[in-house]
C-alpha positions as CSV (number, residue, x, y, z in Angstrom):
1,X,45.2,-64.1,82.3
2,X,47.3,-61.2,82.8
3,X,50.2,-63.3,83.3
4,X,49.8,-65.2,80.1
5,X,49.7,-62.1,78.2
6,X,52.5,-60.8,79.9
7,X,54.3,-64.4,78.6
8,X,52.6,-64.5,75.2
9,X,54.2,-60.9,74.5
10,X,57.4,-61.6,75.8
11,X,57.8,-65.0,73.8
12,X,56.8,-62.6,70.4
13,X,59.4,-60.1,71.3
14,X,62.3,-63.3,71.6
15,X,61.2,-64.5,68.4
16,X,63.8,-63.1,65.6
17,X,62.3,-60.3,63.3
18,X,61.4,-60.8,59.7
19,X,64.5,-59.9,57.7
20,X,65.7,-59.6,54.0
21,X,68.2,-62.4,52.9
22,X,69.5,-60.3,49.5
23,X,70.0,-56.8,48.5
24,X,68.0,-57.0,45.1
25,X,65.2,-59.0,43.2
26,X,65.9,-57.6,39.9
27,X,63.9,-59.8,36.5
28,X,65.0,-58.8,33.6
29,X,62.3,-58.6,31.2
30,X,63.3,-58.6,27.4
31,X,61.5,-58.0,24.2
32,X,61.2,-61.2,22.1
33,X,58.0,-59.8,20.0
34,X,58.0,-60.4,16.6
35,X,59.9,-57.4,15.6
36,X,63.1,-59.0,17.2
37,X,64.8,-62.1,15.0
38,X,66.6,-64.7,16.3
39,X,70.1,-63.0,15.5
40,X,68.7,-59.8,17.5
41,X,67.3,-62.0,20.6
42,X,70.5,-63.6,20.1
43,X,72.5,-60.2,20.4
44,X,70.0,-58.8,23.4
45,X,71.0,-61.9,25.5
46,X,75.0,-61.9,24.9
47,X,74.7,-57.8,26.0
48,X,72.7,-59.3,29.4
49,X,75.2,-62.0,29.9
50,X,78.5,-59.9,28.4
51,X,77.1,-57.1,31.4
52,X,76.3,-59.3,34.2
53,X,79.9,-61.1,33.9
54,X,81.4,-57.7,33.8
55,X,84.1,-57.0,36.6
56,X,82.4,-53.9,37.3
57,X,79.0,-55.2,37.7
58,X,80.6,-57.8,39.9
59,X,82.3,-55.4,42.2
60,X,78.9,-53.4,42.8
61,X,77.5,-55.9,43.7
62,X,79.9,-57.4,46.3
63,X,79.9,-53.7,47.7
64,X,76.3,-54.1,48.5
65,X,74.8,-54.3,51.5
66,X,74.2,-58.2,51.1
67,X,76.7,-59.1,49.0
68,X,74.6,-60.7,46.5
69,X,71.7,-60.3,43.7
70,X,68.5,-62.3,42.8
71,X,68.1,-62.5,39.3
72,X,65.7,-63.9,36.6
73,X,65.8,-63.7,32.7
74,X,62.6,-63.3,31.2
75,X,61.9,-62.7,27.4
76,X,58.5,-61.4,26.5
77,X,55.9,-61.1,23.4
78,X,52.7,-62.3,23.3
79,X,53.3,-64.7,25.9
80,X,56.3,-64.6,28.8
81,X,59.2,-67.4,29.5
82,X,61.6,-67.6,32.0
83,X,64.5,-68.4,30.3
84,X,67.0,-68.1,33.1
85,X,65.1,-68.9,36.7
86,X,65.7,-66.7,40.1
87,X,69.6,-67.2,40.7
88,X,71.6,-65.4,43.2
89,X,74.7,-64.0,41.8
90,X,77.6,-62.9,44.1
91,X,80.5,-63.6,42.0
92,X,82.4,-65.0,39.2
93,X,81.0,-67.9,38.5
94,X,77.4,-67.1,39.5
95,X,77.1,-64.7,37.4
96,X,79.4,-67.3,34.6
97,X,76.3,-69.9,35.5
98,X,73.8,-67.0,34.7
99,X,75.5,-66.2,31.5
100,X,75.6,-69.8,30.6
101,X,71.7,-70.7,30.8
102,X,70.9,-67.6,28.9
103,X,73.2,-68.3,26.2
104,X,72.1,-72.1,25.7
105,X,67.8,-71.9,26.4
106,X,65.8,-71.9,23.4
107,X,63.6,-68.4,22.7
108,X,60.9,-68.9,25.0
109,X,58.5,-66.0,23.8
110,X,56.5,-65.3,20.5
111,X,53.9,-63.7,18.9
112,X,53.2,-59.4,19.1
113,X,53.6,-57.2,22.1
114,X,51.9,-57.6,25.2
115,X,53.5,-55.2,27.4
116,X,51.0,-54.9,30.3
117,X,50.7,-58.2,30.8
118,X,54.5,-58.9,30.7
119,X,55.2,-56.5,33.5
120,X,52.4,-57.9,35.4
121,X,54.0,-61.4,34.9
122,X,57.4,-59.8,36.3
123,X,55.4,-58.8,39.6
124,X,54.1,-62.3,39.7
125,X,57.7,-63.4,39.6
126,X,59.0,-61.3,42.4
127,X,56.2,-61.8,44.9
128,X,55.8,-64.9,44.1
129,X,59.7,-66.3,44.8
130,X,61.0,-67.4,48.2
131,X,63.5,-64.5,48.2
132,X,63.3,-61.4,50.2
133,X,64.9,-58.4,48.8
134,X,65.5,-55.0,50.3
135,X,64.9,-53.8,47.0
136,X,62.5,-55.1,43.9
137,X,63.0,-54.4,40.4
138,X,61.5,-55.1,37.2
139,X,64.2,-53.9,34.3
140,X,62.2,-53.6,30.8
141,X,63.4,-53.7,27.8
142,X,61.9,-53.5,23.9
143,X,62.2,-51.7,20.4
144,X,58.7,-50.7,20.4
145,X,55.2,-49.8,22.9
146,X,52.9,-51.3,21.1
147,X,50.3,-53.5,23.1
148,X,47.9,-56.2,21.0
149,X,47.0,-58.0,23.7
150,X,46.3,-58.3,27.7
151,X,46.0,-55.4,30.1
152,X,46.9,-51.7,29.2
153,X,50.2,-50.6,30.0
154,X,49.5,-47.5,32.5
155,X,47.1,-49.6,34.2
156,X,49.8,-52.5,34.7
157,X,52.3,-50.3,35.6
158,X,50.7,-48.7,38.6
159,X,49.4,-51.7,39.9
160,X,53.2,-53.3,40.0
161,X,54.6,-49.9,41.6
162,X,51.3,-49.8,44.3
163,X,52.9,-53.4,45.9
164,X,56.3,-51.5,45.9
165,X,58.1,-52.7,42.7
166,X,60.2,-50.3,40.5
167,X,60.1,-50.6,37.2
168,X,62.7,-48.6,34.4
169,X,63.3,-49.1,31.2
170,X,65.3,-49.6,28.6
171,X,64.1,-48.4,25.4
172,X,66.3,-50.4,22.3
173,X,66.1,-47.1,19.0
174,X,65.8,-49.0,15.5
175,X,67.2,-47.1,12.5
176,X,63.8,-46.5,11.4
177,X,62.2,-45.6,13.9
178,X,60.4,-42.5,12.8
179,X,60.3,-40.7,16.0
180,X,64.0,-41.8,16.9
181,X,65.0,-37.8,16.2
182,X,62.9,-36.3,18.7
183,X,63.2,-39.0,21.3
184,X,59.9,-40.9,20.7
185,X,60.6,-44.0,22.4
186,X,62.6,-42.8,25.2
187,X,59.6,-40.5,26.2
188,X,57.0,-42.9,25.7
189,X,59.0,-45.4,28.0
190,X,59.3,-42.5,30.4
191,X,55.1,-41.3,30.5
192,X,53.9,-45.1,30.4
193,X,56.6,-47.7,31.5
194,X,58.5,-46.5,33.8
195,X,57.7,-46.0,37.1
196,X,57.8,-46.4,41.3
197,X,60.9,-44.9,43.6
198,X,64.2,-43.9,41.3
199,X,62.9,-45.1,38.1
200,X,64.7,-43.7,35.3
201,X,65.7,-45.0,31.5
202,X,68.8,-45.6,29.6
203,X,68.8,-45.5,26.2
204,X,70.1,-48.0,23.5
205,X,70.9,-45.9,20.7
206,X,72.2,-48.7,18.3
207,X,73.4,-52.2,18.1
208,X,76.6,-50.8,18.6
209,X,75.8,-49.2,22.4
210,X,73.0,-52.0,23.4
211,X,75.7,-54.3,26.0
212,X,76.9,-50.9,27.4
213,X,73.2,-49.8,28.2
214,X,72.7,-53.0,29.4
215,X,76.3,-52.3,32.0
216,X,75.4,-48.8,32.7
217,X,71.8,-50.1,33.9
218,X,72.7,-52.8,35.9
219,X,75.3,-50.7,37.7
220,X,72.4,-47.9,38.2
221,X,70.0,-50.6,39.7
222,X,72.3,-52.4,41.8
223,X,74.3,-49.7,43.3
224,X,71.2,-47.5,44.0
225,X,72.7,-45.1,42.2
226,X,69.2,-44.8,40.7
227,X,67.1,-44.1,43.9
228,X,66.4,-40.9,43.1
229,X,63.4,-38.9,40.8
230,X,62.7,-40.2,37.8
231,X,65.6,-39.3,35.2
232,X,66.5,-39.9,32.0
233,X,70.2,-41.9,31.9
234,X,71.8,-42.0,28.2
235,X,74.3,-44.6,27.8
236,X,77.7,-43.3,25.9
């Protein structure tokens, strides 16, 4: 019997350990409530696939420790679509393939918010993939917190960041949004979104900024740069 064991252990210890195969899972969830027309969902996916084609963003991510992203596109309101499935970018025309999908699918999500249950759906998507990341991130987007339907949002949120999922935020300011002055977004995104190791916000102050706080993100997820307290990041 002692022999067996002795064999039984040694044949564990030759088999090959568990391992990551990519440096990130990263969905992209973005608003597609009805508070965003078709010319704005429109505008929010050429500033996803104008930053993930960006030479900058490309070069992070071949520095990484993998070489290579998994990413999936996923617009949200009352209900969630996956517009652009899990793809693994590493270069040019990965990322070219990415852009392409997301420029060509139909809107996929309607009706009012239901932000609980979108980030929810964004841990489904990463845990339920056959990917392995080092790293797992859930990159939020939306003009507004309201939440008409499905789970509430804190209670969401910390039951994605208790299986080890990040989630940050990007908050999209509208030119009347009363509380745009003091920040109102931004800090609600920050005390109820946000959350998990390094998760921080960047800011979309106006149509004008959105693809640049889009780029600045991307680079902040993918390059770790963000693995650190939560922060606040505002894009240029």
């Amino acid at each position: 019997m002692r022999r067996l064991s002795l064999c039984l252990a040694a044949t564990l210890l030759a088999l090959p350990a568990a391992a990551q195969d990519t440096d990130l899972e990263l969905v992209l969830l973005a608003d597609a409530s009805g508070s965003i027309t078709a010319s704005e969902l429109m505008f929010q996916r050429e500033g996803y696939a104008q930053a993930m084609t960006d030479p900058e963003v490309l070069s992070v991510i071949g520095n990484t420790a993998y070489g290579e992203i998994a990413v999936t596109y996923v617009e949200w309101a009352a209900n969630q679509g996956q517009v652009v499935k899990w793809m693994r970018i590493r270069g040019p025309e990965d990322a070219a393939e990415f852009a392409e999908q997301l420029l060509t699918t139909p809107r996929m999500a309607f009706g009012r918010n239901a932000i609980g249950a979108a980030l929810l759906q964004g841990a489904h998507l990463i845990e339920s993939n056959d990917i392995d990341g080092w790293r797992r991130v859930i990159d939020f987007s939306g003009d507004s917190a309201g939440n008409w339907s499905g789970p509430p949002i804190e209670e969401a949120r910390d039951a994605v960041v208790a299986k080890g999922i990040t989630i940050n935020g990007l908050p999209i300011l509208r030119p009347d949004d009363p509380g745009r002055a003091q920040g109102g977004l931004e800090r609600i995104y920050e005390e109820r979104i946000i959350g998990g190791l390094g998760a921080f916000v960047v800011t979309a102050g106006d149509r004008d900024s959105f693809a640049e706080a889009v780029k600045r993100k991307l680079i902040l997820e993918i390059s770790q740069s963000g693995m650190v307290e939560k922060r606040h990041a505002a894009a240029p």
